[in-house]
VMD Tcl script that draws the C-alpha trace (Angstrom):
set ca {
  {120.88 130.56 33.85}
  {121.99 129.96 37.32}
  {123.16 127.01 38.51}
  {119.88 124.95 41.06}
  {120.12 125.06 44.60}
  {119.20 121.80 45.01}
  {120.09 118.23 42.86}
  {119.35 114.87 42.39}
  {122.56 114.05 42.13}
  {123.53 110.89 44.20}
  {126.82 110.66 45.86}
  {129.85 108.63 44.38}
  {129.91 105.05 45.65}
  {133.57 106.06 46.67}
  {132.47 108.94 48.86}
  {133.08 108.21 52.80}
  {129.32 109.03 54.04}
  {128.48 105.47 51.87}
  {131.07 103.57 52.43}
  {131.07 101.62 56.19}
  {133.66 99.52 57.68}
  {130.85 97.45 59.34}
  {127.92 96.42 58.10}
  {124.64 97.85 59.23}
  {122.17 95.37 61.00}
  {118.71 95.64 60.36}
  {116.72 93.99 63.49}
  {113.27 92.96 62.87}
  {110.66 93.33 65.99}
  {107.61 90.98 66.16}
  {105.26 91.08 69.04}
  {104.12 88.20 70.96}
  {100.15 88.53 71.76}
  {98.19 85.87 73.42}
  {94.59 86.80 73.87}
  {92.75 85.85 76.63}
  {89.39 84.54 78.12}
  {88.54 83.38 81.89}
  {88.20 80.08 81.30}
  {84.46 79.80 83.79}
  {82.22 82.72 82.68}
  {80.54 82.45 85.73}
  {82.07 81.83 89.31}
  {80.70 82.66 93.05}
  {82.47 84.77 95.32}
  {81.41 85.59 98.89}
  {80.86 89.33 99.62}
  {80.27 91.43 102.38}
  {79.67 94.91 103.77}
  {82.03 94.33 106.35}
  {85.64 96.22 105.79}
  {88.75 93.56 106.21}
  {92.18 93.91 105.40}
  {93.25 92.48 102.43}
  {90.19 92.48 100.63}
  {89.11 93.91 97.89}
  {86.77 96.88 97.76}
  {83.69 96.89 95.06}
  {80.87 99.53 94.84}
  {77.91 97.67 94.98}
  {76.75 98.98 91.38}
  {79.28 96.71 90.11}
  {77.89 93.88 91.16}
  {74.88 91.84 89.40}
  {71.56 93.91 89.25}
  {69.32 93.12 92.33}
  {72.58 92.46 94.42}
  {71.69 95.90 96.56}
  {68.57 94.47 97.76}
  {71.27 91.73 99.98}
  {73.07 94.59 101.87}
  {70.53 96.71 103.27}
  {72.38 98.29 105.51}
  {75.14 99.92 103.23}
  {75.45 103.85 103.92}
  {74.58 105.60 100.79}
  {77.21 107.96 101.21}
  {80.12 104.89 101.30}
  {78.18 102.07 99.48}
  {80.73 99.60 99.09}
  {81.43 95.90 99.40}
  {84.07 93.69 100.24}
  {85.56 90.22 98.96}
  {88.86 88.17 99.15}
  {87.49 85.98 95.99}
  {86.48 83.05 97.55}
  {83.10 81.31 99.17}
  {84.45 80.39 102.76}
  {84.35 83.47 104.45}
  {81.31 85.06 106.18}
  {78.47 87.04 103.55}
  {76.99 87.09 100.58}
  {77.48 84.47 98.20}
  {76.70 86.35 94.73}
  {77.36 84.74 91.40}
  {79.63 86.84 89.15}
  {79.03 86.69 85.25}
  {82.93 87.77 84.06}
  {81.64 89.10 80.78}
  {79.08 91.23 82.72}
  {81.02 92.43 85.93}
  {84.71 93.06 83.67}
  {85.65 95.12 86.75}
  {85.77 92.25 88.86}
  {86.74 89.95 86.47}
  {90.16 92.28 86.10}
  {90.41 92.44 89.48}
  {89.97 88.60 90.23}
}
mol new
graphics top color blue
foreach p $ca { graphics top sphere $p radius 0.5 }
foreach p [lrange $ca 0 end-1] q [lrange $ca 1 end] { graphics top cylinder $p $q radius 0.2 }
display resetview
């Protein structure tokens, strides 16, 4: 019979491919998650139809339902709003549920 082409033969402890003159370090990786939550569900931003630079630029199906009926002027063709997250400046005030609006939650 002919001799197999293939063995389970394991190398001699004394053979160079097992041997090492330093010793192999195993490194272990962990990952450090933290989950999080806004801390308000709910805050109130100021919004408005009005372009300014700097601000941030919503289409006005992301915002609460019924919020359309406060820009009635918005061209159907560009229907966006505009907010630099706070209350001060000129618009809209429109209360923003963060686990209902995650678009502007992400971007706030």
């Amino acid at each position: 019979m002919k001799d197999p082409l293939i063995s389970n033969n394991q190398l001699p402890i004394t053979d160079p491919l097992t041997l090492s003159s330093t010793p192999v370090k195993t490194s272990q990786f962990t990952f450090n998650i933290l989950t999080f939550d806004h801390p308000e569900k709910t805050k109130q931003f100021t919004f408005s139809a009005l372009e300014n630079t700097g601000d941030y630029r919503f289409i006005i199906n992301k915002l609460p339902d019924g919020s359309e009926r406060h820009f009635t002027t918005l061209d159907p063709a560009s229907p966006f709003v505009y907010t630099n997250f706070d209350t001060t400046t000129r618009g809209i005030t429109i209360a923003i549920d963060f686990n209902r609006q995650a678009v502007i939650a992400r971007a706030w």
